[in-house]
py3Dmol code that shows the C-alpha trace and the ligand (Angstrom):
import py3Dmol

protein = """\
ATOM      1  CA  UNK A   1      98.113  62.014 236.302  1.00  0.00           C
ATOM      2  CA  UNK A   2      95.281  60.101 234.390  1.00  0.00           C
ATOM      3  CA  UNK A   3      95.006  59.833 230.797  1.00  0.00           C
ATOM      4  CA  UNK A   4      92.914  62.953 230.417  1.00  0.00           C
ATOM      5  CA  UNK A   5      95.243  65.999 231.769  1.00  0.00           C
ATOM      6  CA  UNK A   6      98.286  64.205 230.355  1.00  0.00           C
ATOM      7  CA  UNK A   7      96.231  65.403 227.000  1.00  0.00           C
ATOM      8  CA  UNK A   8      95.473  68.402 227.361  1.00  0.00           C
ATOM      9  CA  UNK A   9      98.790  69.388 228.672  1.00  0.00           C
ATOM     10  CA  UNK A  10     100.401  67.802 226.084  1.00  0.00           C
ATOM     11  CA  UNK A  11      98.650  69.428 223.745  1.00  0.00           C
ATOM     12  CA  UNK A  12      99.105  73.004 225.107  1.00  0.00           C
ATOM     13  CA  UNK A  13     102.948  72.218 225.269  1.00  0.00           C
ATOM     14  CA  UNK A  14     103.097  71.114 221.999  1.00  0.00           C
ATOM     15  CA  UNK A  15     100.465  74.806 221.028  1.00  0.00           C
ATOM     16  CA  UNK A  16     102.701  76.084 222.561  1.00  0.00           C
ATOM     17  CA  UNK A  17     105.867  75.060 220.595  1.00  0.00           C
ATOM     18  CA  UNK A  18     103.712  76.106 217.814  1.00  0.00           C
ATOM     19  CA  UNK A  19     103.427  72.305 216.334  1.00  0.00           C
ATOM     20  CA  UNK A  20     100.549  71.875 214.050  1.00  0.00           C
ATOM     21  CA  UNK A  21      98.090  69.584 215.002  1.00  0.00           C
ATOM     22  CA  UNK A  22      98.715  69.575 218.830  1.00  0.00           C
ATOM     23  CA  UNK A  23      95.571  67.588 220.016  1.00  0.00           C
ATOM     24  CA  UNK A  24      96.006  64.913 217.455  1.00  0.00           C
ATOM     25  CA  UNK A  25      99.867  64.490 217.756  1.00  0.00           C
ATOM     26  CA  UNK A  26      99.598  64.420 221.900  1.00  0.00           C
ATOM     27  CA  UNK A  27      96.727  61.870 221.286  1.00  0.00           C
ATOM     28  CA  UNK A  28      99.377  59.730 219.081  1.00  0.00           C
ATOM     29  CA  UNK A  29     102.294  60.411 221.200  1.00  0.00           C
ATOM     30  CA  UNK A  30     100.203  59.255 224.699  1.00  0.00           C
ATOM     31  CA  UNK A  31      98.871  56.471 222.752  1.00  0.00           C
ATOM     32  CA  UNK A  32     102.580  55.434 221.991  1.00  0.00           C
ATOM     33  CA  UNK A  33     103.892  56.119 225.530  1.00  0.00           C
ATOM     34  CA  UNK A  34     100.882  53.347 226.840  1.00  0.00           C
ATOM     35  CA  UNK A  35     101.226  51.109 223.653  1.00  0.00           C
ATOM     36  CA  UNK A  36      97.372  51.883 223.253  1.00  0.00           C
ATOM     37  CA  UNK A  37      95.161  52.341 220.298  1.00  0.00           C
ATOM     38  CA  UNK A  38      93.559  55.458 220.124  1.00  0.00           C
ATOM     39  CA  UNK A  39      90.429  54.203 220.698  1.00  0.00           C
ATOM     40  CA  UNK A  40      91.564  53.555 224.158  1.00  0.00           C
ATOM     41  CA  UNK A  41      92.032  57.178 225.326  1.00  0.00           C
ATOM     42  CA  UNK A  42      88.309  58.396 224.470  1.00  0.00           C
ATOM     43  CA  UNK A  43      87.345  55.334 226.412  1.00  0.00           C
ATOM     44  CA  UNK A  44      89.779  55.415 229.063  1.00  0.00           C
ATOM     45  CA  UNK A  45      90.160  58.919 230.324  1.00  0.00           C
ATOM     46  CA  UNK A  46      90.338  58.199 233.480  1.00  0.00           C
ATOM     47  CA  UNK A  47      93.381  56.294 232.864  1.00  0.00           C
ATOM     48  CA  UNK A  48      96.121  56.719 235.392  1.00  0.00           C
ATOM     49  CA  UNK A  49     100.007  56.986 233.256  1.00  0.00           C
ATOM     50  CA  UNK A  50     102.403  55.462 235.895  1.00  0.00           C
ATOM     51  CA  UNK A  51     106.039  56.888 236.162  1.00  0.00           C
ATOM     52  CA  UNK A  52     106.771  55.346 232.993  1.00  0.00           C
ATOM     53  CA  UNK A  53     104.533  55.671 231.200  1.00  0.00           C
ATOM     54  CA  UNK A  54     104.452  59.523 232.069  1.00  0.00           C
ATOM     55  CA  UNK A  55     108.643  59.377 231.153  1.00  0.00           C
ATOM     56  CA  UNK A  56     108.073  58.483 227.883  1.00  0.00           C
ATOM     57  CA  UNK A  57     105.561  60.426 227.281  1.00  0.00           C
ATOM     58  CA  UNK A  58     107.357  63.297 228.236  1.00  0.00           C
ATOM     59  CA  UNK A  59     110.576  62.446 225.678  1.00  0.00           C
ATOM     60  CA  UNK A  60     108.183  62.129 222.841  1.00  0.00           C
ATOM     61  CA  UNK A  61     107.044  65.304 223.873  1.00  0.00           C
ATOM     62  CA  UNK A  62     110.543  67.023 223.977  1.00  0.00           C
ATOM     63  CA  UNK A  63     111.358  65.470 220.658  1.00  0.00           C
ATOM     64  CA  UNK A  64     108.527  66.568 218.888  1.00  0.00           C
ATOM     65  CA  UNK A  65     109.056  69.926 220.086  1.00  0.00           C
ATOM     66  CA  UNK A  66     112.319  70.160 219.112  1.00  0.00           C
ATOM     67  CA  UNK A  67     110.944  69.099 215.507  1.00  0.00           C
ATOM     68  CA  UNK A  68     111.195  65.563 215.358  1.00  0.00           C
ATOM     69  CA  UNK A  69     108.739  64.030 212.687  1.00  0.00           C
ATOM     70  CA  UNK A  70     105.973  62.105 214.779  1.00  0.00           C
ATOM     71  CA  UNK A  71     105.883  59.099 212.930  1.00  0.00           C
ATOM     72  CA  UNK A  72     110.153  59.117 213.676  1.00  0.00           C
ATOM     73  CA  UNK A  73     109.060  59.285 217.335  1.00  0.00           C
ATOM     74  CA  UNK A  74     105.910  56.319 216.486  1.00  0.00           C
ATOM     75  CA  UNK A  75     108.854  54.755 214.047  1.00  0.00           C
ATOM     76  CA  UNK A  76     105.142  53.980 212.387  1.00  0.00           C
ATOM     77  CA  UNK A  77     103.740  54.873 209.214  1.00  0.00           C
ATOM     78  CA  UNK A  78     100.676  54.230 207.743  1.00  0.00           C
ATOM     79  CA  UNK A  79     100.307  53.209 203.494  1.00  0.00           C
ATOM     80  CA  UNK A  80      97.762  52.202 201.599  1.00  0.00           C
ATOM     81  CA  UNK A  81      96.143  50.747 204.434  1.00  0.00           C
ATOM     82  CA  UNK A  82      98.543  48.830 206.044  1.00  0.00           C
ATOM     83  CA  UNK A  83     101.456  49.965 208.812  1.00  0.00           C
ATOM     84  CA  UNK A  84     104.573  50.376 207.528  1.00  0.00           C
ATOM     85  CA  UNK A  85     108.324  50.277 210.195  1.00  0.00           C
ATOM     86  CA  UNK A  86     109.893  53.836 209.497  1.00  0.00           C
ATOM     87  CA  UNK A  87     113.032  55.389 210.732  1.00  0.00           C
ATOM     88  CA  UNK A  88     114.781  58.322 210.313  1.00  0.00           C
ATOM     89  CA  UNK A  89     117.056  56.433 207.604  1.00  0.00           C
ATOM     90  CA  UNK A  90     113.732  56.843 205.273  1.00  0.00           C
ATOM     91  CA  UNK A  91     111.692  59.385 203.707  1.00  0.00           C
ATOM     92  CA  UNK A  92     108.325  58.895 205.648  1.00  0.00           C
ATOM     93  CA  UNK A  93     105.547  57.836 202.915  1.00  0.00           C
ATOM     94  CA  UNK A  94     103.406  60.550 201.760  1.00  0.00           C
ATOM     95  CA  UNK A  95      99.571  59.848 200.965  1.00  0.00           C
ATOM     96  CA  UNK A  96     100.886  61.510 197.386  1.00  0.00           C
ATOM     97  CA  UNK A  97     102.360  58.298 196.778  1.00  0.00           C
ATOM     98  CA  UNK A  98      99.464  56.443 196.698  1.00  0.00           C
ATOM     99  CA  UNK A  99      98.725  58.018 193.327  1.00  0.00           C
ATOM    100  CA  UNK A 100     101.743  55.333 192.042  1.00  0.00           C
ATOM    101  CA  UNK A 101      99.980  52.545 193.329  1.00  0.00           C
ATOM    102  CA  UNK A 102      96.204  53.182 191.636  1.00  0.00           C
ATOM    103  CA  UNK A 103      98.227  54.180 188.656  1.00  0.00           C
ATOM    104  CA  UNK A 104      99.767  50.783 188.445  1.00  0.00           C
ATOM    105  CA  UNK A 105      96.782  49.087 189.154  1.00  0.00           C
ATOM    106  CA  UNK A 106      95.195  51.258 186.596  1.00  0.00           C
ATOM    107  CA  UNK A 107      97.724  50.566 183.589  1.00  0.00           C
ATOM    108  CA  UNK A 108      99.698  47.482 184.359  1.00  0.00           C
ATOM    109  CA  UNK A 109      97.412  45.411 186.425  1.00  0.00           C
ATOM    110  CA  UNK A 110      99.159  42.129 185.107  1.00  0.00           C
ATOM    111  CA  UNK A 111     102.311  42.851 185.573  1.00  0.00           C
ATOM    112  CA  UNK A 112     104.062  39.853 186.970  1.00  0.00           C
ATOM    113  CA  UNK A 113     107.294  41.068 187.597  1.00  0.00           C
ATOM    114  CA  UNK A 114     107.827  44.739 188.923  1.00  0.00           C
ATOM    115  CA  UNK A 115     110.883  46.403 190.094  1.00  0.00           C
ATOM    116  CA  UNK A 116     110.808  49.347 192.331  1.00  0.00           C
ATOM    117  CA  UNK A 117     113.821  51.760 192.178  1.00  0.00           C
ATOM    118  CA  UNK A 118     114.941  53.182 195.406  1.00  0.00           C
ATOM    119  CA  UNK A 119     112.465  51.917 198.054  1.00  0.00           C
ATOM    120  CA  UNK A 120     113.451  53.288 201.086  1.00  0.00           C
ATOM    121  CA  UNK A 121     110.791  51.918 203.301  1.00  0.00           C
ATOM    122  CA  UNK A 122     109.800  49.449 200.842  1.00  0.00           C
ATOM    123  CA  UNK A 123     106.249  50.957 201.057  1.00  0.00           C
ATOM    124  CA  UNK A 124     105.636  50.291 197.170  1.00  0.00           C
ATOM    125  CA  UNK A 125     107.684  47.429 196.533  1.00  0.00           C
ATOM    126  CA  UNK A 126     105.756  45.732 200.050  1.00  0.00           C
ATOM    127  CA  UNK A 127     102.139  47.372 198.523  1.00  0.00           C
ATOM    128  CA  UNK A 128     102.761  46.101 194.668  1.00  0.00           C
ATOM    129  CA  UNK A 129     103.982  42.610 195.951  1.00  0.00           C
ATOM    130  CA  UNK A 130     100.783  42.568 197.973  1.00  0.00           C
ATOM    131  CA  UNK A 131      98.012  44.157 195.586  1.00  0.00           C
ATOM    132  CA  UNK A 132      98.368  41.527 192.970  1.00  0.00           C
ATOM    133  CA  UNK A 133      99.754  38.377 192.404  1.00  0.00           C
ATOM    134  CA  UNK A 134     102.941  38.847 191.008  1.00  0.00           C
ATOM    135  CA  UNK A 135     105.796  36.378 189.838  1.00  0.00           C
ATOM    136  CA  UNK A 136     109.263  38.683 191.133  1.00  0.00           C
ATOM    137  CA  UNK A 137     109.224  41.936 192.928  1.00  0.00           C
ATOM    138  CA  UNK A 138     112.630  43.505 193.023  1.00  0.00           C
ATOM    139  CA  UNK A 139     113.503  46.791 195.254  1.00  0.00           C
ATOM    140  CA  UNK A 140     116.655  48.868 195.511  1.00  0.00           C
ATOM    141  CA  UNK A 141     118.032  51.323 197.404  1.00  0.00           C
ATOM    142  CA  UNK A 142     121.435  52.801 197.472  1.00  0.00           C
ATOM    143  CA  UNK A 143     121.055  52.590 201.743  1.00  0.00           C
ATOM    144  CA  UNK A 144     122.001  50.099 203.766  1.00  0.00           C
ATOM    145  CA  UNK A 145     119.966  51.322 206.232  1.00  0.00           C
ATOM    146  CA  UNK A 146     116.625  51.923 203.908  1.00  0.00           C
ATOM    147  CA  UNK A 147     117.063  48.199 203.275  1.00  0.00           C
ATOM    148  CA  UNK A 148     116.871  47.241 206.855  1.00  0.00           C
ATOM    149  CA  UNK A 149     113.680  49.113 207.111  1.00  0.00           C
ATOM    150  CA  UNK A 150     112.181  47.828 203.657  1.00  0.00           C
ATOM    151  CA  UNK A 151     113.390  44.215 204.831  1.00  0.00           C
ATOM    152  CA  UNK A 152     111.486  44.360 208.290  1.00  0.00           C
ATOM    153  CA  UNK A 153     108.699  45.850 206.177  1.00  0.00           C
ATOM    154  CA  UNK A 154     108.162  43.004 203.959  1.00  0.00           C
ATOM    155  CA  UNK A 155     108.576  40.372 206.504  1.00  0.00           C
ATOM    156  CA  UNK A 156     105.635  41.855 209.125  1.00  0.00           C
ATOM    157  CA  UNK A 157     103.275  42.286 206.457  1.00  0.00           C
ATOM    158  CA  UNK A 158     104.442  38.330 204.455  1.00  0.00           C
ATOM    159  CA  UNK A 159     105.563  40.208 201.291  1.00  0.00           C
ATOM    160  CA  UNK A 160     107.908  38.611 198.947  1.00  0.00           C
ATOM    161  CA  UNK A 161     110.257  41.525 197.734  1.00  0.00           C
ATOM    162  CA  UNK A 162     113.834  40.619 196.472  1.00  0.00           C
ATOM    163  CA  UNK A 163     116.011  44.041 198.315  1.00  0.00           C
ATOM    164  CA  UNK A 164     119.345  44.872 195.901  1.00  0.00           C
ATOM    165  CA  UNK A 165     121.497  47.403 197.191  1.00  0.00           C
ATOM    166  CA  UNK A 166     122.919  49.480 194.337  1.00  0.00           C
ATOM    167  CA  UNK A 167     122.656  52.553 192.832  1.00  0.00           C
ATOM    168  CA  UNK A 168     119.756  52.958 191.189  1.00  0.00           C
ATOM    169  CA  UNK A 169     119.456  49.998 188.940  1.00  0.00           C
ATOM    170  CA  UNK A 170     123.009  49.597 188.523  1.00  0.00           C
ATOM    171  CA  UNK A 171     124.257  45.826 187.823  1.00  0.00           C
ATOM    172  CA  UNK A 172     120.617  44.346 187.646  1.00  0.00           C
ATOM    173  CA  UNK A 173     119.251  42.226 184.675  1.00  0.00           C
ATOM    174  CA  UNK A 174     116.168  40.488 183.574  1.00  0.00           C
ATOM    175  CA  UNK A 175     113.215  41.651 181.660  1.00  0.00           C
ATOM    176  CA  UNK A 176     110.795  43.512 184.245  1.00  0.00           C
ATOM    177  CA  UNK A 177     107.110  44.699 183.100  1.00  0.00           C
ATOM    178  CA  UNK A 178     106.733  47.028 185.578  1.00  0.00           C
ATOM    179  CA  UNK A 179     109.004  49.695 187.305  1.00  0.00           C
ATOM    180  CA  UNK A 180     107.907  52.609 189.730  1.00  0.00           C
ATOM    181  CA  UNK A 181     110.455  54.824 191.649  1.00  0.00           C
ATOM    182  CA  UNK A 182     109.882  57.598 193.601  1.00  0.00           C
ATOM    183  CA  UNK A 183     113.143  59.144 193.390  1.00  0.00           C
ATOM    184  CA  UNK A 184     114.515  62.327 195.145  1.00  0.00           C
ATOM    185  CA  UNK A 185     112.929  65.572 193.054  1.00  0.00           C
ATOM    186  CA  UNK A 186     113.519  68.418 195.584  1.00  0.00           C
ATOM    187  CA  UNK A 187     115.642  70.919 193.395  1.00  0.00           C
ATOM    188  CA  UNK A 188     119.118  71.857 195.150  1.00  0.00           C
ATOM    189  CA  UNK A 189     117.827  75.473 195.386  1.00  0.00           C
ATOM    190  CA  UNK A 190     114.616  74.653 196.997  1.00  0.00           C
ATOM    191  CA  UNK A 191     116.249  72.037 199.556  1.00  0.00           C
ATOM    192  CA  UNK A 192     116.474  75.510 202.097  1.00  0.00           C
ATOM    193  CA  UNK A 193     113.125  76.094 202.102  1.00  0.00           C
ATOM    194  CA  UNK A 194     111.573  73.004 202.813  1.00  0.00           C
ATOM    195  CA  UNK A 195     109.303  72.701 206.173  1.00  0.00           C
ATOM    196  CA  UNK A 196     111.881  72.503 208.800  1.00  0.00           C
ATOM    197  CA  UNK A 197     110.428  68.873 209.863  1.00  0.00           C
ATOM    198  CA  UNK A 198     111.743  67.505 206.365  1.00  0.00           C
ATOM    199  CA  UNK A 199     114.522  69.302 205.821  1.00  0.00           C
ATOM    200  CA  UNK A 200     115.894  68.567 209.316  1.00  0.00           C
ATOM    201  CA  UNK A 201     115.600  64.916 209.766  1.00  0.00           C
ATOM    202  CA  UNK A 202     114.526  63.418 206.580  1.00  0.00           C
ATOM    203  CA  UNK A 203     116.991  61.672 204.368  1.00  0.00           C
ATOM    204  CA  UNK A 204     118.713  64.093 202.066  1.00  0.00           C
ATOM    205  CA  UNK A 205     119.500  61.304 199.769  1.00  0.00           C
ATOM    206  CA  UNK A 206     115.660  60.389 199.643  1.00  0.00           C
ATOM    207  CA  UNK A 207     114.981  64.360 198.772  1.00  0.00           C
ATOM    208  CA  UNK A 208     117.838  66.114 197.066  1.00  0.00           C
ATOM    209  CA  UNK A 209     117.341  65.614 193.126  1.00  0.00           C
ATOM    210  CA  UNK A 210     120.131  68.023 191.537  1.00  0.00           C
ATOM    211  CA  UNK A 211     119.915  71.306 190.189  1.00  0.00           C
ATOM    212  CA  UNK A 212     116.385  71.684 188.656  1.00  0.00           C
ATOM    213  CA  UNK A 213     114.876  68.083 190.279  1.00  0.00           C
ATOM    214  CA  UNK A 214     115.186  65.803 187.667  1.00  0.00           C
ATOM    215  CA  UNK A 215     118.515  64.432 187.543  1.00  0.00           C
ATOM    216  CA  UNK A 216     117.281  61.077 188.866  1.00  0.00           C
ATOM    217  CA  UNK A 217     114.475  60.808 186.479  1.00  0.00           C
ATOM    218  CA  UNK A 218     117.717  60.993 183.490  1.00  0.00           C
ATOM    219  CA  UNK A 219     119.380  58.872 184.734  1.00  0.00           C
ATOM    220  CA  UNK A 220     116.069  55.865 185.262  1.00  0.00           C
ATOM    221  CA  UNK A 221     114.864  56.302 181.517  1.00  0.00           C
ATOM    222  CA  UNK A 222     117.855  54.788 180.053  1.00  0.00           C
ATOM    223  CA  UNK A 223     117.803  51.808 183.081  1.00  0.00           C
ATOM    224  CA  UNK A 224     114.401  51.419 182.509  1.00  0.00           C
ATOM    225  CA  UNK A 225     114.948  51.169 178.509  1.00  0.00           C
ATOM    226  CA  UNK A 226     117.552  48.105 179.308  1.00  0.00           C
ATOM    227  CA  UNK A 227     115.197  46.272 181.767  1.00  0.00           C
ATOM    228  CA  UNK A 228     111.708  46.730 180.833  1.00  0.00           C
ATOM    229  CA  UNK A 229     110.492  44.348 178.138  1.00  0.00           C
ATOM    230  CA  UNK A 230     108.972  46.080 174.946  1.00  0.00           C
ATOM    231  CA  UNK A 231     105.128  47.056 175.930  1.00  0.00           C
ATOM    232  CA  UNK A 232     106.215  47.429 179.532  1.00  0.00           C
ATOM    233  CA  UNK A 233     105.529  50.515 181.935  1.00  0.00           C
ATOM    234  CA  UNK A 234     107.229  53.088 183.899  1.00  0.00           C
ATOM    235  CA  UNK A 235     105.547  54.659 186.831  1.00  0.00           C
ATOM    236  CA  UNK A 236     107.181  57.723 188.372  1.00  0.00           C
ATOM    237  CA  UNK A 237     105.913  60.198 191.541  1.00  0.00           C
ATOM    238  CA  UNK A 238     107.483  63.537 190.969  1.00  0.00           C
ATOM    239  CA  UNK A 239     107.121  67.136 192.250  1.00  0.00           C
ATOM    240  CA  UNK A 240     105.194  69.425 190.649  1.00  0.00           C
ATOM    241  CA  UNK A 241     107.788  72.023 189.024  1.00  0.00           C
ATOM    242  CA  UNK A 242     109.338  69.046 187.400  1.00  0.00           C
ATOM    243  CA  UNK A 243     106.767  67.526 185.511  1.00  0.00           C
ATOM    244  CA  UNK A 244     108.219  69.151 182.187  1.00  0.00           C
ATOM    245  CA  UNK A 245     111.623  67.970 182.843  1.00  0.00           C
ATOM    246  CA  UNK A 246     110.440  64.324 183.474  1.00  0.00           C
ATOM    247  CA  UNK A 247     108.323  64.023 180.167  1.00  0.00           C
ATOM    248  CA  UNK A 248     111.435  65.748 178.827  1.00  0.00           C
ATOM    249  CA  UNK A 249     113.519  62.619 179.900  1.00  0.00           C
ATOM    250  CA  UNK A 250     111.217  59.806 178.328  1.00  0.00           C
ATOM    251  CA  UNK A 251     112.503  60.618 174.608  1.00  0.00           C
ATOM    252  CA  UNK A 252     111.134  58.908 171.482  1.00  0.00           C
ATOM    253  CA  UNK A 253     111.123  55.240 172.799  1.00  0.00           C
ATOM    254  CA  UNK A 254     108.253  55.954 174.821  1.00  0.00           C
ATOM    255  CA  UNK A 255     104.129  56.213 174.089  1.00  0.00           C
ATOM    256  CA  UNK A 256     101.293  56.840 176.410  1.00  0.00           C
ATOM    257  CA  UNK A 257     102.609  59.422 178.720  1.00  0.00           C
ATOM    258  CA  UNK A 258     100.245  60.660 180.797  1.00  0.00           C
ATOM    259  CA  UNK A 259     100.689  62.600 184.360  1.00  0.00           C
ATOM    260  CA  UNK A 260      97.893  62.232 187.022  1.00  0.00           C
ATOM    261  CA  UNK A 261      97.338  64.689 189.739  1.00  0.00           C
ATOM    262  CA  UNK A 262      97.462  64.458 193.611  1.00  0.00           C
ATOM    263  CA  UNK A 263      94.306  65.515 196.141  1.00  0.00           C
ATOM    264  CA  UNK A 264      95.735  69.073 195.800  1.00  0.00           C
ATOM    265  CA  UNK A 265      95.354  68.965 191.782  1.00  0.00           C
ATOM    266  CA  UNK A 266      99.032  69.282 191.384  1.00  0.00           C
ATOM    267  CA  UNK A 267     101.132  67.080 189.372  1.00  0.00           C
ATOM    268  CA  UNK A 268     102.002  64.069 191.179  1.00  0.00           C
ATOM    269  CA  UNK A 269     102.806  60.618 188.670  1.00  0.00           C
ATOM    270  CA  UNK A 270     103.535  60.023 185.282  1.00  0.00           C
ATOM    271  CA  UNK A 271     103.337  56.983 183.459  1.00  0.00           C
ATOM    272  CA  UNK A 272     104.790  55.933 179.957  1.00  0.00           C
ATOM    273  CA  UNK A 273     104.947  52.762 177.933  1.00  0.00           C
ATOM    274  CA  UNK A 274     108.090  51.670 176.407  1.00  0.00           C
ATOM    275  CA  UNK A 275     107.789  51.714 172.903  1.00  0.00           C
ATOM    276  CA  UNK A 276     111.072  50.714 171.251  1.00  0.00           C
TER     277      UNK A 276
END
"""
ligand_1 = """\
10
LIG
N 107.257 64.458 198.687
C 108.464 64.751 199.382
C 108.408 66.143 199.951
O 107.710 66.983 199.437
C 109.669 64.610 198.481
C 109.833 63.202 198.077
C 110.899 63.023 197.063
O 111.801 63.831 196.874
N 110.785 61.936 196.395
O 109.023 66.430 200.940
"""
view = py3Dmol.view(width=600, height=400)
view.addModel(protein, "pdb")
view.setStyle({"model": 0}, {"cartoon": {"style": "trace"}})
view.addModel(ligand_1, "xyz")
view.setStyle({"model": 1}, {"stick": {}})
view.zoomTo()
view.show()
């Protein structure tokens, strides 16, 4: 079997299965199953898999068919240019979350020392530690797990990040001028009817945000009102039906709020100043 078929009948198993993207995700899966770039297989056709090769491609196959995230199967993840360790103990990062990162660059550039609440993969605590040079970069998560993942993440790509578990912010101190989260926001009633890929295998603790979304977000204002130092920011992603909710939940210590909007011109971050 050479490089080639092993392709194209990957791909029309995974048509088949009705998987979006078929030729791209058999491309990634095959490239995994060889430990190949991807650059590889349009130079390479002619490639013959041996028996191993052709085994694991075949379980990546099955798995994605029976709705297994690809970057679960890849355990890879790319952010903000750089490859980030996933597992299924972490939300994969979205390209939405970007947005957090050029807003932080955009208002709070200086910021020496940043705090990133829940981190799961670490992918903004790992990307703000990196961007600029910063004094203290702390990063919770309320999962063991998340923090093995965030901990292997910093260490491949030489990023100092200081990993806390706790709830939230719970038991931490010191005077931060920076903190981003990207907390859970899917609404209880709209957990259901997320794409079956998410709802399925993605953390529910990294999704599920209480009744209407925003119970997180109530619960990180007053947190971030004890730890950020007067003039400081907070830099939140959040869903789009819960942008009201969130600038709800800033109150009157806060100035400069100001949401920014994803590729899809939907509400995606919101920033405020702490104004006590
Ligand atoms: N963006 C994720 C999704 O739509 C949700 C992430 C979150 O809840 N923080 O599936």
């Amino acid at each position: 079997m050479t490089a080639g078929s092993a392709l194209r009948q990957g791909q029309a198993l995974l048509e088949g299965g009705g998987v979006a993207e078929a030729r791209l995700t058999a491309e990634v899966l095959l490239c995994h199953a060889l430990r190949r770039e991807r650059v590889y297989l349009y130079s390479h056709p002619e490639h013959e898999l041996s028996t191993v090769e052709w085994l694991h491609y075949g379980r990546y196959l099955h798995e994605r068919l029976k709705g297994k995230p690809t970057q679960y199967i890849t355990r890879r993840q790319e952010f903000f240019g750089r490859e980030f360790v996933v597992s299924a103990e972490v939300l994969i990062p979205r390209p939405e979350t970007e947005h957090v990162v050029e807003r932080a660059a955009a208002v709070a550039r200086e910021a020496r020392r940043v705090l990133d609440i829940g981190t799961g993969s670490g992918a903004l605590a790992v990307t703000l530690a990196l961007e600029q040079g910063r004094e203290l970069v702390v990063a919770t998560d309320i999962s063991a797990g998340a923090l093995r993942v965030a901990r292997e993440n910093a260490r491949r790509l030489g990023a100092l990040v200081r990993l806390v578990r706790t709830d939230l912010a719970a038991g931490l101190g010191g005077a931060f001028d920076l903190i981003v989260s990207n907390p859970p926001y899917i609404p209880e009633s709209e957990i259901a009817h997320l794409q079956h890929e998410v709802r399925d295998w993605e953390p529910r603790v990294a999704l599920a945000g209480g009744a209407d979304g925003a119970e997180p977000y109530r619960r990180i204002v007053p947190e971030a009102e004890r730890l950020l130092r007067p003039g400081g920011w907070l830099i939140f992603e959040i869903g789009f039906q819960i942008e009201a909710a969130v600038r709800a939940a800033f109150g009157p210590r806060w100035r400069d709020i100001e949401t920014g909007c994803d590729l899809a011109g939907l509400p995606r971050v919101i920033s405020g100043r702490y104004a006590p």
